[in-house]
C-alpha positions as CSV (number, residue, x, y, z in Angstrom):
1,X,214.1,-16.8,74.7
2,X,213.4,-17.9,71.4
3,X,214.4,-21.8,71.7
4,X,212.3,-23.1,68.5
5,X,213.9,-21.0,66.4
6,X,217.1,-21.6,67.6
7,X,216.7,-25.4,67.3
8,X,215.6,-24.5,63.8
9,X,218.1,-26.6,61.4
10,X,217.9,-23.4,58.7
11,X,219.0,-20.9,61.9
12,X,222.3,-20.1,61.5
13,X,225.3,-21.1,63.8
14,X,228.7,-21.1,64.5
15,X,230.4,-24.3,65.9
16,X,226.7,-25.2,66.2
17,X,225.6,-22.6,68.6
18,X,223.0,-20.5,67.2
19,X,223.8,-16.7,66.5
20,X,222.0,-14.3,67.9
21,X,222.9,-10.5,66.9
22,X,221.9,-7.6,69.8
23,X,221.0,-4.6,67.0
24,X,221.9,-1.9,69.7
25,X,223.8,-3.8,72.7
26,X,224.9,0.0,74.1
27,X,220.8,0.3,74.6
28,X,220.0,-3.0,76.3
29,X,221.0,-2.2,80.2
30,X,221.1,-5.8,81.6
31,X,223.3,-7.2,78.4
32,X,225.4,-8.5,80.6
33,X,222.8,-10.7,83.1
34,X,220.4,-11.8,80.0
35,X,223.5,-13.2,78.2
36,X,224.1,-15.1,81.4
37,X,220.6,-15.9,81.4
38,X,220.3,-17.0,77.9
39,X,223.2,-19.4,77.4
40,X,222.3,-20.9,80.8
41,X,218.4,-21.3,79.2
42,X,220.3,-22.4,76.2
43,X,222.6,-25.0,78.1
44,X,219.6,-26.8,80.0
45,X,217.3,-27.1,76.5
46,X,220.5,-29.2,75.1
47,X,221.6,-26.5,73.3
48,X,225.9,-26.3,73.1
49,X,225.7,-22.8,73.9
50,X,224.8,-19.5,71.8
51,X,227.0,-17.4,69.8
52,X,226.3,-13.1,70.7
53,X,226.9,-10.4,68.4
54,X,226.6,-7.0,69.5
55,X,226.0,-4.3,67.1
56,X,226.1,-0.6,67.6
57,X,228.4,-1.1,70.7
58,X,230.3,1.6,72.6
59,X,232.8,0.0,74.6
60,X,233.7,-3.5,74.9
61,X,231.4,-6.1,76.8
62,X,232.8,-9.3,77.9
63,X,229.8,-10.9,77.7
64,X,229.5,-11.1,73.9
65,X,231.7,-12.9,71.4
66,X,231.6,-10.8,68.5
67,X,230.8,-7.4,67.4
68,X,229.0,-6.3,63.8
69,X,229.9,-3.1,62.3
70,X,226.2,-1.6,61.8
71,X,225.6,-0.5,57.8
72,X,224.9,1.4,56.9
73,X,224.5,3.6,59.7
74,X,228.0,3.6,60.6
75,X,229.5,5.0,57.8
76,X,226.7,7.4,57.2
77,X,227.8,9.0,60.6
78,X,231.3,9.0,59.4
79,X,230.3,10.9,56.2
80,X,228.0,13.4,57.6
81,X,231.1,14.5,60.8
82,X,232.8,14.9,57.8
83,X,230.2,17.0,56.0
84,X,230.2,15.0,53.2
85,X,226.1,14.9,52.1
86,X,224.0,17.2,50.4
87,X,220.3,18.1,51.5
88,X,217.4,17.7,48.5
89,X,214.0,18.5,49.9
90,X,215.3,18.7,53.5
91,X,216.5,14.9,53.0
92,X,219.9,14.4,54.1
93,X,221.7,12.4,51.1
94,X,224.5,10.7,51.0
95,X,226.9,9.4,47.6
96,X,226.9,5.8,47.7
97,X,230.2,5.1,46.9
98,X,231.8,7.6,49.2
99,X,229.6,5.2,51.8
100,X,231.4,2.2,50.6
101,X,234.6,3.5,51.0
102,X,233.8,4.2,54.8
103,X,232.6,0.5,55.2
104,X,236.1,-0.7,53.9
105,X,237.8,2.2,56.3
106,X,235.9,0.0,59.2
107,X,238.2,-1.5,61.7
108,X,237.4,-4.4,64.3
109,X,236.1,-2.6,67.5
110,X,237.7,-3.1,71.0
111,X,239.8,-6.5,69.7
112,X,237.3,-8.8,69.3
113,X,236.1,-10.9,66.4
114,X,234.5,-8.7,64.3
115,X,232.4,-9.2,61.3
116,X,231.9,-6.5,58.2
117,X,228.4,-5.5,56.8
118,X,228.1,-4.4,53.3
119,X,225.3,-2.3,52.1
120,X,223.0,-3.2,49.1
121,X,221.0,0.4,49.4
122,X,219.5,2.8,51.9
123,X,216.3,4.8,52.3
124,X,214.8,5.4,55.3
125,X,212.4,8.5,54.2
126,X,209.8,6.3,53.9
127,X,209.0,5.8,57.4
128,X,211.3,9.2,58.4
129,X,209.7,11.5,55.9
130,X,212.0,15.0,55.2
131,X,214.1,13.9,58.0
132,X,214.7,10.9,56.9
133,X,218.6,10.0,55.0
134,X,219.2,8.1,51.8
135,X,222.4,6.9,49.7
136,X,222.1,8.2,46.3
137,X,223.6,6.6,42.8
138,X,223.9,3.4,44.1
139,X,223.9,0.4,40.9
140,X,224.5,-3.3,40.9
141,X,228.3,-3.1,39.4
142,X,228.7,-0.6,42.5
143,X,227.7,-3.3,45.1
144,X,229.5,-6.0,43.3
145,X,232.8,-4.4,43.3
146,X,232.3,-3.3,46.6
147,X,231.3,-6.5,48.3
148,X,233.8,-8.4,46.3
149,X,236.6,-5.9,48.4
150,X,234.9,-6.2,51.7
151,X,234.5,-10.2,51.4
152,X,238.2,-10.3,50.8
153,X,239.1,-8.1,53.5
154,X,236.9,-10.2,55.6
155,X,238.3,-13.6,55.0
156,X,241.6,-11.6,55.8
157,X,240.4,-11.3,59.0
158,X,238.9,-15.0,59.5
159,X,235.1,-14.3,59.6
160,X,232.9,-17.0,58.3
161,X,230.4,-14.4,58.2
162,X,229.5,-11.1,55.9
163,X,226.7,-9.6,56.6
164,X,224.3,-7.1,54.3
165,X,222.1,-4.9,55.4
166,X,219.4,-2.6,54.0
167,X,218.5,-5.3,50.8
Protein backbone atom coordinates (compact mmCIF):
# COMPACT_ATOMS: atom_id res chain seq x y z
CA UNK A 1 0.00 0.00 0.00
CA UNK A 2 1.55 2.93 -1.43
CA UNK A 3 0.17 5.84 1.03
CA UNK A 4 2.94 8.56 0.26
CA UNK A 5 2.28 8.47 -3.15
CA UNK A 6 -1.20 8.63 -2.81
CA UNK A 7 -1.08 11.57 -0.46
CA UNK A 8 1.15 13.01 -3.24
CA UNK A 9 -0.74 16.48 -4.35
CA UNK A 10 0.66 15.66 -8.19
CA UNK A 11 -1.10 11.89 -7.81
CA UNK A 12 -4.03 11.98 -9.65
CA UNK A 13 -7.70 11.66 -8.26
CA UNK A 14 -11.17 11.61 -8.84
CA UNK A 15 -13.47 13.38 -6.20
CA UNK A 16 -10.20 13.45 -4.38
CA UNK A 17 -9.57 9.78 -3.98
CA UNK A 18 -6.54 8.77 -5.55
CA UNK A 19 -6.70 6.37 -8.74
CA UNK A 20 -5.16 3.43 -8.77
CA UNK A 21 -5.31 1.28 -12.16
CA UNK A 22 -5.02 -2.86 -11.62
CA UNK A 23 -2.99 -3.46 -15.27
CA UNK A 24 -4.39 -7.15 -15.33
CA UNK A 25 -7.23 -7.40 -12.61
CA UNK A 26 -8.41 -11.04 -14.33
CA UNK A 27 -4.61 -12.09 -12.93
CA UNK A 28 -4.71 -10.70 -9.42
CA UNK A 29 -6.74 -13.71 -7.48
CA UNK A 30 -7.66 -11.88 -4.20
CA UNK A 31 -8.91 -8.46 -6.26
CA UNK A 32 -11.67 -8.68 -4.44
CA UNK A 33 -10.16 -8.88 -0.50
CA UNK A 34 -7.11 -6.35 -1.27
CA UNK A 35 -9.61 -3.78 -2.63
CA UNK A 36 -11.31 -4.29 0.73
CA UNK A 37 -8.08 -4.15 2.28
CA UNK A 38 -6.85 -1.12 0.61
CA UNK A 39 -9.72 1.43 0.90
CA UNK A 40 -10.00 0.29 4.50
CA UNK A 41 -5.92 1.16 4.86
CA UNK A 42 -6.94 4.14 2.86
CA UNK A 43 -9.95 5.22 5.17
CA UNK A 44 -7.85 4.93 8.54
CA UNK A 45 -4.65 7.13 6.97
CA UNK A 46 -7.39 10.02 6.37
CA UNK A 47 -7.61 9.31 3.02
CA UNK A 48 -11.61 9.75 1.42
CA UNK A 49 -11.36 6.56 -0.11
CA UNK A 50 -9.55 5.29 -3.47
CA UNK A 51 -10.79 5.21 -6.89
CA UNK A 52 -9.95 1.34 -8.80
CA UNK A 53 -9.53 0.81 -12.34
CA UNK A 54 -9.22 -2.55 -13.64
CA UNK A 55 -7.67 -3.15 -16.86
CA UNK A 56 -7.52 -6.30 -18.96
CA UNK A 57 -10.70 -7.58 -17.12
CA UNK A 58 -12.84 -10.62 -18.01
CA UNK A 59 -15.93 -10.34 -16.35
CA UNK A 60 -17.28 -7.75 -14.11
CA UNK A 61 -15.96 -7.26 -10.42
CA UNK A 62 -17.97 -5.40 -8.03
CA UNK A 63 -15.14 -4.35 -6.26
CA UNK A 64 -13.81 -1.87 -8.74
CA UNK A 65 -15.26 1.40 -10.01
CA UNK A 66 -14.03 1.56 -13.42
CA UNK A 67 -12.67 -0.39 -16.15
CA UNK A 68 -9.71 0.83 -18.79
CA UNK A 69 -9.76 -0.57 -22.18
CA UNK A 70 -5.98 -1.80 -22.44
CA UNK A 71 -4.05 -0.16 -25.80
CA UNK A 72 -2.92 -1.18 -27.45
CA UNK A 73 -3.23 -4.66 -26.76
CA UNK A 74 -6.76 -4.80 -27.19
CA UNK A 75 -7.26 -3.92 -30.50
CA UNK A 76 -4.17 -5.68 -31.61
CA UNK A 77 -6.08 -8.95 -30.57
CA UNK A 78 -9.03 -7.73 -32.41
CA UNK A 79 -6.93 -7.25 -35.67
CA UNK A 80 -4.91 -10.33 -35.52
CA UNK A 81 -8.70 -12.84 -34.85
CA UNK A 82 -9.42 -11.07 -37.79
CA UNK A 83 -6.13 -11.87 -39.63
CA UNK A 84 -5.47 -8.48 -40.38
CA UNK A 85 -1.31 -8.28 -39.82
CA UNK A 86 1.50 -9.15 -41.86
CA UNK A 87 4.67 -11.07 -40.59
CA UNK A 88 8.32 -9.20 -41.64
CA UNK A 89 11.22 -11.11 -40.15
CA UNK A 90 8.90 -13.33 -38.10
CA UNK A 91 7.55 -9.99 -36.38
CA UNK A 92 3.93 -9.92 -36.32
CA UNK A 93 2.97 -6.23 -37.60
CA UNK A 94 0.12 -4.55 -37.46
CA UNK A 95 -1.19 -1.11 -39.68
CA UNK A 96 -1.63 1.58 -37.33
CA UNK A 97 -4.56 3.05 -38.49
CA UNK A 98 -6.50 -0.11 -38.90
CA UNK A 99 -5.44 -0.20 -34.85
CA UNK A 100 -7.08 3.02 -34.29
CA UNK A 101 -10.09 2.22 -35.80
CA UNK A 102 -10.45 -0.87 -33.33
CA UNK A 103 -9.83 1.58 -30.38
CA UNK A 104 -12.90 3.73 -31.56
CA UNK A 105 -14.92 0.28 -32.22
CA UNK A 106 -14.25 -0.16 -28.17
CA UNK A 107 -17.31 -0.30 -26.14
CA UNK A 108 -17.66 0.10 -22.23
CA UNK A 109 -17.22 -3.48 -20.66
CA UNK A 110 -19.82 -5.12 -18.36
CA UNK A 111 -21.78 -1.47 -17.75
CA UNK A 112 -19.51 0.22 -15.81
CA UNK A 113 -17.69 3.51 -16.16
CA UNK A 114 -15.34 3.03 -18.56
CA UNK A 115 -12.50 5.01 -19.76
CA UNK A 116 -10.78 4.92 -23.49
CA UNK A 117 -6.94 4.61 -24.17
CA UNK A 118 -5.49 5.89 -27.22
CA UNK A 119 -2.23 4.79 -28.63
CA UNK A 120 0.79 7.01 -29.45
CA UNK A 121 2.89 3.89 -30.94
CA UNK A 122 3.80 0.28 -30.23
CA UNK A 123 6.95 -1.91 -30.29
CA UNK A 124 7.49 -4.52 -28.14
CA UNK A 125 10.38 -6.40 -30.13
CA UNK A 126 12.71 -4.88 -28.23
CA UNK A 127 12.42 -6.83 -25.22
CA UNK A 128 10.27 -9.80 -27.34
CA UNK A 129 12.78 -10.09 -30.06
CA UNK A 130 11.12 -12.03 -33.56
CA UNK A 131 8.20 -12.79 -31.44
CA UNK A 132 7.69 -9.67 -30.52
CA UNK A 133 4.47 -7.28 -32.43
CA UNK A 134 4.70 -3.80 -33.64
CA UNK A 135 2.12 -1.13 -35.32
CA UNK A 136 3.63 0.05 -38.41
CA UNK A 137 3.13 3.66 -40.40
CA UNK A 138 2.08 5.27 -37.50
CA UNK A 139 2.81 9.66 -37.87
CA UNK A 140 1.87 12.52 -35.62
CA UNK A 141 -1.27 13.80 -37.92
CA UNK A 142 -2.30 9.99 -37.51
CA UNK A 143 -2.42 10.23 -33.65
CA UNK A 144 -3.88 13.71 -33.73
CA UNK A 145 -6.86 12.89 -35.77
CA UNK A 146 -7.34 9.87 -33.93
CA UNK A 147 -7.22 11.14 -30.39
CA UNK A 148 -9.15 14.15 -31.30
CA UNK A 149 -12.12 11.23 -32.28
CA UNK A 150 -11.61 9.23 -29.23
CA UNK A 151 -11.54 12.40 -26.79
CA UNK A 152 -14.85 13.31 -28.26
CA UNK A 153 -16.31 10.00 -27.96
CA UNK A 154 -15.12 9.99 -24.56
CA UNK A 155 -16.53 13.14 -23.21
CA UNK A 156 -19.75 11.51 -24.90
CA UNK A 157 -19.53 9.12 -22.40
CA UNK A 158 -18.68 11.37 -19.27
CA UNK A 159 -14.99 10.38 -18.51
CA UNK A 160 -12.83 12.97 -16.98
CA UNK A 161 -10.20 10.72 -18.03
CA UNK A 162 -8.26 9.59 -21.48
CA UNK A 163 -5.70 7.68 -21.13
CA UNK A 164 -2.49 6.93 -23.65
CA UNK A 165 -0.52 4.29 -23.64
CA UNK A 166 2.74 3.04 -25.30
CA UNK A 167 4.31 6.98 -25.60
Amino acid sequence: FQLPFFRDVRFVKREGKPVFIFYSAVDIKPIEEMSVCWRELARRAGLPGLFLVGARMNGPKSCLDAALIYEPRNSINALNHADKLEIRNGIRCFDYQMAWEKVLESQPFFEYKTYFCGISGYDDTPRRGQSGETLMQNTPEIFRQYLTKLLRKSIEYGNEYLFINAW
